[in-house]
C-alpha positions in Angstrom: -40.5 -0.3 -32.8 -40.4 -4.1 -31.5 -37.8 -4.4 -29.0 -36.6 -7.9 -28.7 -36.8 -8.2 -25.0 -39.5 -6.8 -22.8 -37.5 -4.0 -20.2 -38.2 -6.2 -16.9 -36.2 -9.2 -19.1 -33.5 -6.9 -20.1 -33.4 -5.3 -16.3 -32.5 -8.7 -15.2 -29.6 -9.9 -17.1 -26.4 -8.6 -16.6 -23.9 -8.3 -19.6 -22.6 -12.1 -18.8 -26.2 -13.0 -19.3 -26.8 -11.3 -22.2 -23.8 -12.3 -24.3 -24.6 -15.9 -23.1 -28.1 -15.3 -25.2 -25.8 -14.0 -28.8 -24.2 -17.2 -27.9 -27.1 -19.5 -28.1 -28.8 -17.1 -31.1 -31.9 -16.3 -28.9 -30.4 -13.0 -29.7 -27.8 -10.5 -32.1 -25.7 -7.8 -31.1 -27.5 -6.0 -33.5 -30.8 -6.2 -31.0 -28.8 -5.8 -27.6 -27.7 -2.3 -29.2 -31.1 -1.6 -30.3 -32.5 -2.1 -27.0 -30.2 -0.1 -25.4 -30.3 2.7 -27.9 -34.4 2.2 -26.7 -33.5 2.6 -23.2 -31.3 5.9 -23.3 -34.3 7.5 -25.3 -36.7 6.2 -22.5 -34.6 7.8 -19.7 -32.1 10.5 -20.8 -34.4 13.2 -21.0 -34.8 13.5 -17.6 -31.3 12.3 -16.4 -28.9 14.0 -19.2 -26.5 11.4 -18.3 -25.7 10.4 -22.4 -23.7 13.1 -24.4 -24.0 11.1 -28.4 -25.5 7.7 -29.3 -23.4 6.7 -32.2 -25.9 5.2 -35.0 -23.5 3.4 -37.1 -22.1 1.0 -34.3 -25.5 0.4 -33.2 -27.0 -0.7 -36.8 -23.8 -2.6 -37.6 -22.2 -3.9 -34.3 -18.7 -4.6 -36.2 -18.3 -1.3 -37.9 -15.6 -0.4 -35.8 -13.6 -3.4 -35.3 -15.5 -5.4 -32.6 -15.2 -8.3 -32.3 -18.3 -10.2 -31.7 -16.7 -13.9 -31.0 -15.2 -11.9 -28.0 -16.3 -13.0 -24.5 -19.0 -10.1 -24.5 -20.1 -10.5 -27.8 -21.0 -7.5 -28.9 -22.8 -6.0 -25.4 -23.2 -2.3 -26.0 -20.9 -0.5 -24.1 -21.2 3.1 -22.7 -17.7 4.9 -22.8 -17.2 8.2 -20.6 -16.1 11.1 -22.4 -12.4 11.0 -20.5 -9.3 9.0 -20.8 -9.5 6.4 -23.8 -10.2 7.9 -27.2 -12.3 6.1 -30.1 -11.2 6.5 -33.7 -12.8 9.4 -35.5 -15.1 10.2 -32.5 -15.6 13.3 -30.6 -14.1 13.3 -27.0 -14.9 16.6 -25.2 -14.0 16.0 -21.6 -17.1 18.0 -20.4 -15.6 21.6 -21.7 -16.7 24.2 -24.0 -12.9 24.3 -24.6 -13.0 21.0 -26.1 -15.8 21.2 -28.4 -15.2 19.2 -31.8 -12.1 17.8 -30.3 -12.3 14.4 -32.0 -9.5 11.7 -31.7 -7.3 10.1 -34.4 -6.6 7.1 -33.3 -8.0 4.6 -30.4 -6.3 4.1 -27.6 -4.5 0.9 -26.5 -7.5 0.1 -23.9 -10.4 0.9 -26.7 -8.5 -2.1 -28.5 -9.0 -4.2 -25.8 -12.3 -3.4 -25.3 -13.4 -4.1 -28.5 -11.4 -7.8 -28.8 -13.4 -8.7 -25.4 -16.6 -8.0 -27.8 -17.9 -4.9 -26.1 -19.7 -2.4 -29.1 -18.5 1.0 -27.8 -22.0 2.6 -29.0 -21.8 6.3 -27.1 -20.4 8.9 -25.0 -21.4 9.9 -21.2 -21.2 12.9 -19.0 -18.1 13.8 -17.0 -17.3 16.9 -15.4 -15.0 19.5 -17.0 -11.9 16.9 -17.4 -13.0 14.9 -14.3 -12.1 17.3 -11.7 -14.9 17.7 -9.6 -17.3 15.9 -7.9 -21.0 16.0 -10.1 -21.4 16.7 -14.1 -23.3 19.3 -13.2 -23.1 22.7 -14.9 -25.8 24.7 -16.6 -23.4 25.9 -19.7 -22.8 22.2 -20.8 -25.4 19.5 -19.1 -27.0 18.3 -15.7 -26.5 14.7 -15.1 -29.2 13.9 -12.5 -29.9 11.0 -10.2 -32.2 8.4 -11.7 -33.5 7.4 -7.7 -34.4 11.2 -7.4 -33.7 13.9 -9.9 -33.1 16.7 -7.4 -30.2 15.0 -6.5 -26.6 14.7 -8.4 -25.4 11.2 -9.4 -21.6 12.8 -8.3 -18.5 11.9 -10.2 -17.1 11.9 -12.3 -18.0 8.9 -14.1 -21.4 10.8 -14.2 -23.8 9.3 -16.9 -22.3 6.0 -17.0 -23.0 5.6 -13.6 -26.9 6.9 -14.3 -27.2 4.5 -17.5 -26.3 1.5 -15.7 -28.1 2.4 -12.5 -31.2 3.0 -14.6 -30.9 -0.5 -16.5 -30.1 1.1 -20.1 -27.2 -1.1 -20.5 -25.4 -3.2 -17.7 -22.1 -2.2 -17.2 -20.6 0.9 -18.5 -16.7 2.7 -18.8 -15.6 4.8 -15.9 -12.4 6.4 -14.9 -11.1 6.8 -10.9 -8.5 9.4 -10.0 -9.8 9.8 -6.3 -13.2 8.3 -6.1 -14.3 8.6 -9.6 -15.7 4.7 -10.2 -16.4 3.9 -6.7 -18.5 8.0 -5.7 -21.1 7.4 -8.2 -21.2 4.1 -7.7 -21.9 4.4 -4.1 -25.1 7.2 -4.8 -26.7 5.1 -7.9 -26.4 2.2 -6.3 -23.7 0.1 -8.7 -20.8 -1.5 -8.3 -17.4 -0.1 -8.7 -14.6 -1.2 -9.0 -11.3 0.5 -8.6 -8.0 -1.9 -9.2 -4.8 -2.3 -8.4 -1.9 0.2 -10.2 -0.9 -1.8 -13.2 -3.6 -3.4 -14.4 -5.0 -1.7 -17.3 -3.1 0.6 -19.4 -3.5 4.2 -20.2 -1.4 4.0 -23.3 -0.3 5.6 -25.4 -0.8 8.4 -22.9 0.3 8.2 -19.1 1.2 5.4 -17.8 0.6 4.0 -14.2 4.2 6.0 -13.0 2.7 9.6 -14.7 -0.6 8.7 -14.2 0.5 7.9 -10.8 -3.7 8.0 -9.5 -6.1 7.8 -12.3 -7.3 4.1 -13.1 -9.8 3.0 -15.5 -12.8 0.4 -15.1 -16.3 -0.2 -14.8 -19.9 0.1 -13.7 -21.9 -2.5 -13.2 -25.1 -4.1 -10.9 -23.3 -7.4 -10.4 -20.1 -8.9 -9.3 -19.8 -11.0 -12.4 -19.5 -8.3 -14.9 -16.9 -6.1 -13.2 -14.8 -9.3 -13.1 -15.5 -10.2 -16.7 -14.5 -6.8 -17.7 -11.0 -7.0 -15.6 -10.5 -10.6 -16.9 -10.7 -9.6 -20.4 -9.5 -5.8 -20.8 -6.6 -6.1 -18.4 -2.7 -6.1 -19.4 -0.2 -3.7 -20.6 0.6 -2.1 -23.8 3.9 -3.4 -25.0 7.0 -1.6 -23.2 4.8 -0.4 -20.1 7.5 1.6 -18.0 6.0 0.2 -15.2 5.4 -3.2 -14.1 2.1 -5.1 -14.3 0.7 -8.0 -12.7 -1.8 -10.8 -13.4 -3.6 -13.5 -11.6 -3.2 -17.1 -11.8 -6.9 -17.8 -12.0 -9.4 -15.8 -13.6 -11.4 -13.6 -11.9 -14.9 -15.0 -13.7 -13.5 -18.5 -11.5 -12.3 -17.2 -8.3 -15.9 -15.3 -7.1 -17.8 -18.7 -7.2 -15.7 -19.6 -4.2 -16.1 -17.8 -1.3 -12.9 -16.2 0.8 -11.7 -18.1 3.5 -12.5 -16.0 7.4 -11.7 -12.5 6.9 -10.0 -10.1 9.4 -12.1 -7.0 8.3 -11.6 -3.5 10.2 -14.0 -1.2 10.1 -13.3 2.9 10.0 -15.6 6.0 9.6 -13.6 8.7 10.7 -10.0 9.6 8.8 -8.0 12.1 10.2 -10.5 15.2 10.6 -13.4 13.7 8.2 -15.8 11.7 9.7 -19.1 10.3 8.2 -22.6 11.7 9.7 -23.6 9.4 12.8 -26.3 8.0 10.2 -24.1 6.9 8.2 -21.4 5.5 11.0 -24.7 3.5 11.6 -25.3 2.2 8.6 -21.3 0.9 8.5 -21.5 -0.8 11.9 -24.6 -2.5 10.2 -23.0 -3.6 7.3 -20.1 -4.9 9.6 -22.9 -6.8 11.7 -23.5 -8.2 7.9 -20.4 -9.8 7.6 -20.0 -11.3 10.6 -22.8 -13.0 9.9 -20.9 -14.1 6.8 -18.2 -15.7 9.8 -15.4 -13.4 8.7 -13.8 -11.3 12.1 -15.1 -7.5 12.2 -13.9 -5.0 14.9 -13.0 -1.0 14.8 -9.2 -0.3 13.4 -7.4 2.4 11.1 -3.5 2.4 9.7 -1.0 4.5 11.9 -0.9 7.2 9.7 -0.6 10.8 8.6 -3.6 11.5 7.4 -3.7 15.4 7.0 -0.2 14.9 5.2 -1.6 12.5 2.8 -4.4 14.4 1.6 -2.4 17.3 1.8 0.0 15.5 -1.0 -3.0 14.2 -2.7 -4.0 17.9 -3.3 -0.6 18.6 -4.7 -0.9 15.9 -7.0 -4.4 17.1 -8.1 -3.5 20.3 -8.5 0.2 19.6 -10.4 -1.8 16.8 -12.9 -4.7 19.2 -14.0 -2.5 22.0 -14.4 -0.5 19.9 -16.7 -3.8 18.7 -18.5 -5.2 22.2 -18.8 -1.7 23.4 -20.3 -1.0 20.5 -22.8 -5.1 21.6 -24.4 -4.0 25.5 -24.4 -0.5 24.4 -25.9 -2.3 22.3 -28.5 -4.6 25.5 -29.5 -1.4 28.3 -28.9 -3.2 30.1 -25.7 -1.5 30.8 -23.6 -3.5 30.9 -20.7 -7.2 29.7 -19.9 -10.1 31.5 -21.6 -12.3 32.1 -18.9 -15.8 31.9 -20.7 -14.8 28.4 -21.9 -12.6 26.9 -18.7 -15.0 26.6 -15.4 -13.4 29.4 -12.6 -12.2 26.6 -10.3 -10.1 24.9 -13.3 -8.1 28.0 -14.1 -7.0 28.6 -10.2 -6.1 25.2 -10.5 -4.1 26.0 -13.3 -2.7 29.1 -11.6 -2.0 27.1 -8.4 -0.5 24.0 -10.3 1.7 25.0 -13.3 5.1 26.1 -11.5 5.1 23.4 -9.9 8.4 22.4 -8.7 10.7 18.9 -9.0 10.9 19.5 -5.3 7.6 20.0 -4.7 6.3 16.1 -6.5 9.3 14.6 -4.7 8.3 16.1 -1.4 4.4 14.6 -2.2 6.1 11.2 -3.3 7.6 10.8 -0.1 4.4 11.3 1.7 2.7 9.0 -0.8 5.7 6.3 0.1 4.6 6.6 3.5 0.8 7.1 3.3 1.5 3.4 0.8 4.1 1.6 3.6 1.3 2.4 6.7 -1.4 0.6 4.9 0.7 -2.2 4.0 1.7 -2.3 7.7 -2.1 -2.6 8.3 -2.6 -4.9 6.0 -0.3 -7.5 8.1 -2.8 -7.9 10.8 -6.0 -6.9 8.6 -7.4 -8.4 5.3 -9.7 -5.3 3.9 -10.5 -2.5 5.5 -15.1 -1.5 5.5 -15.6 2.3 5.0 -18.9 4.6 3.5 -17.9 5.5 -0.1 -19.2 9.2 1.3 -18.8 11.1 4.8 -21.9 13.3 4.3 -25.5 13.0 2.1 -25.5 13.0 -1.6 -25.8 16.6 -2.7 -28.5 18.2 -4.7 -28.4 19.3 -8.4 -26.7 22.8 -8.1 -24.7 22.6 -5.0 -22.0 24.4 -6.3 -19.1 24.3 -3.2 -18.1 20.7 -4.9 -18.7 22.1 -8.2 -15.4 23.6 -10.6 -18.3 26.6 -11.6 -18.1 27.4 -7.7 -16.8 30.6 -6.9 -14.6 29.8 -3.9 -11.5 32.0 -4.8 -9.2 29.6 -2.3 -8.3 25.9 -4.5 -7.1 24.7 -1.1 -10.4 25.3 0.5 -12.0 24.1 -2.8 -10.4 20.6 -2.5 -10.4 20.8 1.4 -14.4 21.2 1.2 -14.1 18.1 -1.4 -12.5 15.8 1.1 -15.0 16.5 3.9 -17.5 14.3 1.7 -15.2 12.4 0.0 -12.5 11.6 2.6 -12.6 7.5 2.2 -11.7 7.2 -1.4 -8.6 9.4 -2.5 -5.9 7.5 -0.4 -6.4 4.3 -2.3 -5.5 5.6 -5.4 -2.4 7.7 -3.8 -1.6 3.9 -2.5 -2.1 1.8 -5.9 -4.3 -0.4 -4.1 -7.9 -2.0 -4.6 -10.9 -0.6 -3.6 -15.1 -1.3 -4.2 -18.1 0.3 -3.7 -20.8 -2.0 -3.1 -24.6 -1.0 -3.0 -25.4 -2.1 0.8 -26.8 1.0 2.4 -29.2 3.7 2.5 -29.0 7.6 3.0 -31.2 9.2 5.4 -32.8 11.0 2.2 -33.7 7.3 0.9 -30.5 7.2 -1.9 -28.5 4.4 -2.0 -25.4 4.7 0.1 -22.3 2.6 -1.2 -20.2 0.4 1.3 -16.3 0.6 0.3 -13.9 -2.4 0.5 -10.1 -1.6 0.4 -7.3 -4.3 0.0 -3.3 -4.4 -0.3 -2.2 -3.9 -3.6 -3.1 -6.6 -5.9 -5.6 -8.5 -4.2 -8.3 -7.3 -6.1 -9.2 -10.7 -6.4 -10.1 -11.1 -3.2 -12.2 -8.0 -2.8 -14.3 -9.7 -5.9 -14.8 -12.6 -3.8 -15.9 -11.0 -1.0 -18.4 -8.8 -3.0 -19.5 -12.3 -4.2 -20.2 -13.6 -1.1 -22.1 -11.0 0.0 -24.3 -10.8 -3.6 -25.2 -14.5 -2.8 -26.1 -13.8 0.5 -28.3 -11.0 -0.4 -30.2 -13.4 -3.4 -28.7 -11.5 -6.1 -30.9 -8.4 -4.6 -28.6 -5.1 -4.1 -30.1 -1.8 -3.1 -32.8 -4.2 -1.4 -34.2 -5.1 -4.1 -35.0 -1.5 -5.0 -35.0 0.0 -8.5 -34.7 3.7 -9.2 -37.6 5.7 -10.0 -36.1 6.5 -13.3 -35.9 3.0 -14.6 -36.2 1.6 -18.0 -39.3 -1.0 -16.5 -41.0 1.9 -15.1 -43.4 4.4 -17.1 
């Protein structure tokens, strides 16, 4: 089969670029989806990171209402098999339990997706309804690493994070309740973005009050993309319960300018996690970075509770999933979790969760209200705050104390285990506020090591500025210029 682009073209444009050629006619949506159908066959054998191609959309771009005068113009589009549901497609959430569950209708967020011209052409891997930190069990698939397949790509935006790493397709869907978007991000060597509470909907499921910590968005290798993507698939459904917000200039318009001096603290240590010195290192370097850039760097961290705070966030975990796990089993009259088709970590979740009290959410919502007021505190002396994405090395394929096939008996230690890697991420989505990882480090064990950025509430914009600045500054060239060894121009 001709492709119409030669894979070391295709590697370089992002999805801007490409919809840009539609544009023009050098090229049809029909051929962007053929190429990227091309590139999953290439690399997925090895990286297990796509669960279904779907044929139709990728022969005939508009089959499913896309709309290919949108700003994207028919860029094939990855969606993660969590959160919003496609019309007459499977969505199996990474569970036996959920095999053949296929969705009636789309959500309000696959509409917009499709008006901003993005062909939703397939599904990637997750974990077992998000909840751990790799898409990694035997029984369902492996989603490996595409800069070295020992290695997990985390989660649990698993295989979009490994398709876009590996240059299949530019930017792909994710999901973040605690680190979901910005985690992989940070190992494969993307960008993620997580945004503000109330910017895109969830409905007609949760919305941003229910939902309270789970926000959708992107992958992507450049700045551009990820705000293209917010520009166009932001806003709420009508009657949102809660408020949203918008911006007075597009995104695409603010990152060619960059931020005035920044006042940027930098923190590797929250509460009783703390990164490896290695990778204290490589933040003090990346701090060294920016004030190269001019902006004012220096050592600070909010006045805050911190074992509190995560102690709420694993009530909230543990309350939500519960909830999740009960709504499937009311939907197929169980009444409790079959264990051969629920992993052992999501039914003690379940157990732990489901009595949950009134009390209990209001006693976490006041520590969340606090947790939220001591970063806004900070943020009156401090513009963003510079953090790893991760406190410890990427794990390897199998390394099942992250894992929900673990066999840890305790769900407190489960989680408590989870936040000793995963410490910097969680808090911003218990806040509402912005957070990215950005690909500006390395791992002792040579895999890319993400940077995180974290703003008050609603200045996403300015975190996509910043990540702008720093692109230019690097020539365009994250990870080093590095690609992974599983990469659509190699082999």
């Amino acid at each position: 089969m001709t492709l119409p682009m030669s894979w070391s073209e295709w590697a370089q444009h992002d999805g801007v670029a490409l919809a840009e050629c539609v544009r023009k006619g050098e090229l049809t949506p029909q051929e962007l989806a053929r190429q990227a159908a091309a590139g999953v066959a290439k690399v997925d054998a090895a990286l297990s990171g796509v669960v279904e191609l779907f044929e139709d959309v990728i022969a005939d771009p508009a089959r499913d209402g896309t709309n290919l005068n949108g700003s994207f113009a028919g860029l094939p589009f990855l969606m993660k098999d969590l959160g919003p549901t496609m019309k007459g497609r499977l969505q199996e959430m990474g569970s036996l339990l959920m095999r053949g569950n296929r969705a009636a209708a789309d959500t309000f967020l696959t509409t917009k997706f499709r008006h901003a011209g993005l062909n939703l052409i397939g599904r990637t891997t997750t974990p077992e309804f998000g909840v751990c930190s790799s898409a990694d069990n035997p029984a369902v698939y492996v989603t490996r690493n595409p800069w070295n397949t020992d290695y997990t790509t985390c989660g649990s935006s698993a295989g979009s994070a490994a398709m876009v790493a590996a240059g299949v397709v530019p930017i792909a869907h994710a999901t973040d309740g605690g680190g979901s978007i910005r985690i992989p991000a940070g190992v494969n060597g993307n960008i993620g973005l997580k945004v503000s509470r109330g910017v895109f909907s969830l409905a007609p499921h949760l919305s941003d009050l229910t939902g309270l910590v789970s926000i959708q968005g992107c992958q992507s290798r450049s700045v551009r993309d990820t705000a293209a993507f917010v520009d166009h698939c932001r806003g709420p459904a009508p009657g949102e319960f809660m408020p949203f917000w918008t911006t007075a200039q597009p995104y695409a318009e603010m990152i060619k300018r960059d931020p005035a001096k920044l006042r940027i603290a930098l923190s590797h240590r929250w509460g009783d996690y703390r990164a490896t010195p290695h990778i204290a290192d490589e933040l003090a370097k990346a701090g060294r970075f920016l004030e190269g850039l001019g902006h004012h760097v220096d050592y600070a961290l909010p006045e805050l509770d911190f074992a509190a705070a995560f102690d709420a966030q694993t009530t909230c975990y543990i309350s939500n999933f519960a909830v999740v796990i009960s709504n499937m089993l009311a939907a197929r009259a169980l009444e409790r979790p079959p264990a051969d088709l629920i992993e052992p970590v999501n039914v003690r979740i379940w157990e732990a969760g489901r009595h949950t009290s009134f009390a209990d959410r209001a006693r976490m919502q006041a520590v969340f209200n606090a947790t939220s007021r001591a970063f806004g505190i900070f943020f009156e002396q401090w513009d963003v705050i510079l953090t790893p994405v991760t406190a410890l090395p990427t794990p390897k394929v199998g390394t099942k104390e992250y894992l929900t096939i673990s066999d840890n008996p305790d769900v407190l230690d489960w989680f408590g285990n989870l936040w000793r890697n995963f410490a910097f991420t969680p808090l911003a989505n218990l806040c509402g506020i912005p957070a990215i990882s950005l690909p500006m480090a390395q791992h002792e064990h040579g895999l890319p090591l993400g940077i995180q950025a974290i703003a008050k509430q609603a200045n996403d914009g300015l975190l996509l500025q910043l990540a702008a600045q720093i692109e230019r500054a690097l020539g365009g060239k994250w990870n080093g210029g590095k690609t992974p060894k599983m990469h659509v121009t190699k082999g």
